[in-house]
Backbone as CSV, one residue per row, in Angstrom:
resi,resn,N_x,N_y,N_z,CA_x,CA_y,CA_z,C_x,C_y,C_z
1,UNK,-40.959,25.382,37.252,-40.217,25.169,36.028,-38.791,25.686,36.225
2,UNK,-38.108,25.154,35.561,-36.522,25.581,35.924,-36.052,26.233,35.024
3,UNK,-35.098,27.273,35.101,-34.526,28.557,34.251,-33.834,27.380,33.439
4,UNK,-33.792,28.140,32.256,-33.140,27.332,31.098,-31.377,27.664,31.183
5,UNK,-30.427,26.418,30.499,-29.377,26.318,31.097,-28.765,27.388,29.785
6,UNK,-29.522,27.676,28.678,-29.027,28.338,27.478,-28.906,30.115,27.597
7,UNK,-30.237,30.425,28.916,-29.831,31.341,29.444,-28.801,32.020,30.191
8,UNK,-28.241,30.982,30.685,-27.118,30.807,31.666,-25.824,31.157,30.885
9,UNK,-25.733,29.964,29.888,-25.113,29.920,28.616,-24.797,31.309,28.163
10,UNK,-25.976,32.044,27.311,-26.014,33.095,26.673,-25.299,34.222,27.635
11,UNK,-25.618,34.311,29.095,-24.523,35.373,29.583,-23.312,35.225,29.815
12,UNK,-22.970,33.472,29.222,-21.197,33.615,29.506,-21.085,33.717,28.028
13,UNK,-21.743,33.376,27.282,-21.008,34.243,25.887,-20.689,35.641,25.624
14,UNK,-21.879,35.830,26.088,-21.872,37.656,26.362,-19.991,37.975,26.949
15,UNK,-20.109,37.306,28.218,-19.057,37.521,29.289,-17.740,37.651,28.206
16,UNK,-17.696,36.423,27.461,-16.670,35.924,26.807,-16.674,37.238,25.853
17,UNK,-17.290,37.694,24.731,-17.520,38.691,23.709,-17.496,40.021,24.608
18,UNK,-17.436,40.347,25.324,-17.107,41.417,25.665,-15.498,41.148,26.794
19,UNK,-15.220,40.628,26.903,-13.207,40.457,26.989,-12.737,40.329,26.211
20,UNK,-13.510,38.978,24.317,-12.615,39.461,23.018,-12.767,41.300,22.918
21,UNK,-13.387,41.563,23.185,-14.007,43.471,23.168,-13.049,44.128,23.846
22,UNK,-12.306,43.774,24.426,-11.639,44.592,25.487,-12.770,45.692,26.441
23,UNK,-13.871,44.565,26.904,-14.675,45.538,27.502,-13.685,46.282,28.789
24,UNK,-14.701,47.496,28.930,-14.062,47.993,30.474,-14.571,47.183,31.595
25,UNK,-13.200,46.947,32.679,-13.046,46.043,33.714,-14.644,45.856,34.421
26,UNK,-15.171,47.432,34.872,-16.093,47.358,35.438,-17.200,46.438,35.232
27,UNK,-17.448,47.092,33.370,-18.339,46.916,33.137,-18.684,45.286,33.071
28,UNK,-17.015,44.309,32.592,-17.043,42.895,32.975,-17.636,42.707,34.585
29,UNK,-17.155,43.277,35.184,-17.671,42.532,36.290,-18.640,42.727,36.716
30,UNK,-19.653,43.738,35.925,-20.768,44.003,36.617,-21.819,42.337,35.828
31,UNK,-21.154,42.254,34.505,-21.707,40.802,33.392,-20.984,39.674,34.346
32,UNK,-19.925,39.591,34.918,-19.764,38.409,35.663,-21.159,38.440,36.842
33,UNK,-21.118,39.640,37.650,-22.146,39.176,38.769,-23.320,38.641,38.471
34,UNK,-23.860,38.707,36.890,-25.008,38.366,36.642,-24.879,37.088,36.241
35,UNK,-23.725,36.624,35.381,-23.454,35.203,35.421,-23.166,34.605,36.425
36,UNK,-23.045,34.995,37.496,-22.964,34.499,38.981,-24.578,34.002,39.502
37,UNK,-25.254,35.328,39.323,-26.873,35.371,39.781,-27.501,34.226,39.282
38,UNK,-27.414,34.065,37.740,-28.172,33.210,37.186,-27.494,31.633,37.138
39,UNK,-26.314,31.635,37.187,-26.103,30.279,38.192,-26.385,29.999,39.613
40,UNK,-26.402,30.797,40.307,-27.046,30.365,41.467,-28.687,30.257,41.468
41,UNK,-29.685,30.795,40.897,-30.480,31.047,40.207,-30.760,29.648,39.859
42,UNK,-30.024,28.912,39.074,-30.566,27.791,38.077,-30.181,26.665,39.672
43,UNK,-29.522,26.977,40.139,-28.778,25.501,41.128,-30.000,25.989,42.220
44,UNK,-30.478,26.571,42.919,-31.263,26.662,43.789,-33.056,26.109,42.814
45,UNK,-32.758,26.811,42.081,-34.421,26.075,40.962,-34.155,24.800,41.225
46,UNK,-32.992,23.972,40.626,-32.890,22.353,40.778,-33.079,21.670,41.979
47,UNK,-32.122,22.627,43.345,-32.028,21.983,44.668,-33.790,21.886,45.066
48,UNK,-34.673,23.353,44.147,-35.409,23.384,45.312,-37.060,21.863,44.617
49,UNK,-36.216,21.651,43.038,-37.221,20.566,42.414,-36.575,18.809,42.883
50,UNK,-35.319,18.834,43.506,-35.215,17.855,44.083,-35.479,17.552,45.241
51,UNK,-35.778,18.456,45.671,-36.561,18.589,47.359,-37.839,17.985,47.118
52,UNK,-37.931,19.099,46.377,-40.025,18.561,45.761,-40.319,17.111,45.122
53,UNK,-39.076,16.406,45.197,-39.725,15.431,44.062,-38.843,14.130,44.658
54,UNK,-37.337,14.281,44.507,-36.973,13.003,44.637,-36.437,12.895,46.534
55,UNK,-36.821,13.776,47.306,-36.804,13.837,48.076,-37.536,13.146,49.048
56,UNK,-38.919,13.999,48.610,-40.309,13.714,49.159,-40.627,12.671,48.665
57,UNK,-40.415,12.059,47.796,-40.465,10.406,46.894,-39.942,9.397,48.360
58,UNK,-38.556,9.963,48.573,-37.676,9.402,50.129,-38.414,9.150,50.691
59,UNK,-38.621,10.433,51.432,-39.309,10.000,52.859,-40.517,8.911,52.601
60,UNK,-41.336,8.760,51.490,-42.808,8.326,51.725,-42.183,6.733,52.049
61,UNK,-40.717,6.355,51.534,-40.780,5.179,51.523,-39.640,5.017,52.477
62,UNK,-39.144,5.595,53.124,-38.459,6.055,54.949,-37.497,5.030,54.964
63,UNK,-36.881,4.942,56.013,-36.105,4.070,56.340,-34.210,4.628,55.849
64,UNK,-33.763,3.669,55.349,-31.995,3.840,54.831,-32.186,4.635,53.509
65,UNK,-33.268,5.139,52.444,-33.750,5.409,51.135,-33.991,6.849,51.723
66,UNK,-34.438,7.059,52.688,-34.709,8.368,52.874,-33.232,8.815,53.802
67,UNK,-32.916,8.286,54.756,-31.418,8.898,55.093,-30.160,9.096,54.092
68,UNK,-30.274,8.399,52.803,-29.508,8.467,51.888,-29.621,9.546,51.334
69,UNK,-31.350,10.164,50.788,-31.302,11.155,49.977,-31.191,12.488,51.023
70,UNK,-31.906,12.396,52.399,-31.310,13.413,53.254,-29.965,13.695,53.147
71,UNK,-29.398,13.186,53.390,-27.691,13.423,53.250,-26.812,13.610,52.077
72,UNK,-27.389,12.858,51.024,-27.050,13.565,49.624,-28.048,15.091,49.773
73,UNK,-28.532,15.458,49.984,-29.512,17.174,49.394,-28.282,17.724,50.422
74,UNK,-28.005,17.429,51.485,-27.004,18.033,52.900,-25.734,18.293,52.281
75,UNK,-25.252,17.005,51.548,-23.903,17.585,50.986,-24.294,18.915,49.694
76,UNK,-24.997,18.312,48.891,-25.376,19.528,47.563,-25.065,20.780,48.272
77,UNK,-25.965,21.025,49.200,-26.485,22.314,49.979,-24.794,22.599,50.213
78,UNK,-24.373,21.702,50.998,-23.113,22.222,51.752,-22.075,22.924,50.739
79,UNK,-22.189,22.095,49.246,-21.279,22.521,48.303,-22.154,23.831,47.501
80,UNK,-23.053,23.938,47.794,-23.683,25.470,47.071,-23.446,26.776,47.868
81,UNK,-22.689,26.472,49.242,-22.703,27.701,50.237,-20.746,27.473,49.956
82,UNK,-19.975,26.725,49.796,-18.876,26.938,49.989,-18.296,28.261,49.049
């Protein structure tokens, strides 16, 4: 099941309400790293249900359908490490 995107959501409001706050620097960035976590968090849940699903869907039916979605998951991946 995949982390909900409202969770995600809810810690950049947080993020946001505590800079109207004039939170302390730290303490923002310790709420950014977690809005960091849980986006990477939600994008690895997705990468790892498109693997499972529209991936493996690919291969069963092989050929140019499966080198397409290989190489689309290759770029995703590539843009989740940059």
């Amino acid at each position: 099941q995949l982390p909900r995107p409202r969770r995600v959501a809810g810690r950049v409001r947080r993020l946001e309400k505590m800079v109207d706050d004039d939170t302390y620097c730290i303490d923002l960035l310790t709420q950014f790293s977690a809005v960091t976590k849980a986006l990477e968090a939600f994008a690895l849940a997705l990468l790892d249900d498109h693997l499972g699903s529209c991936i493996k869907d690919a291969v069963r039916v092989g050929g140019s359908v499966a080198d397409d979605k290989i190489h689309e998951a290759s770029q995703a991946i590539a843009r989740l490490v940059r």
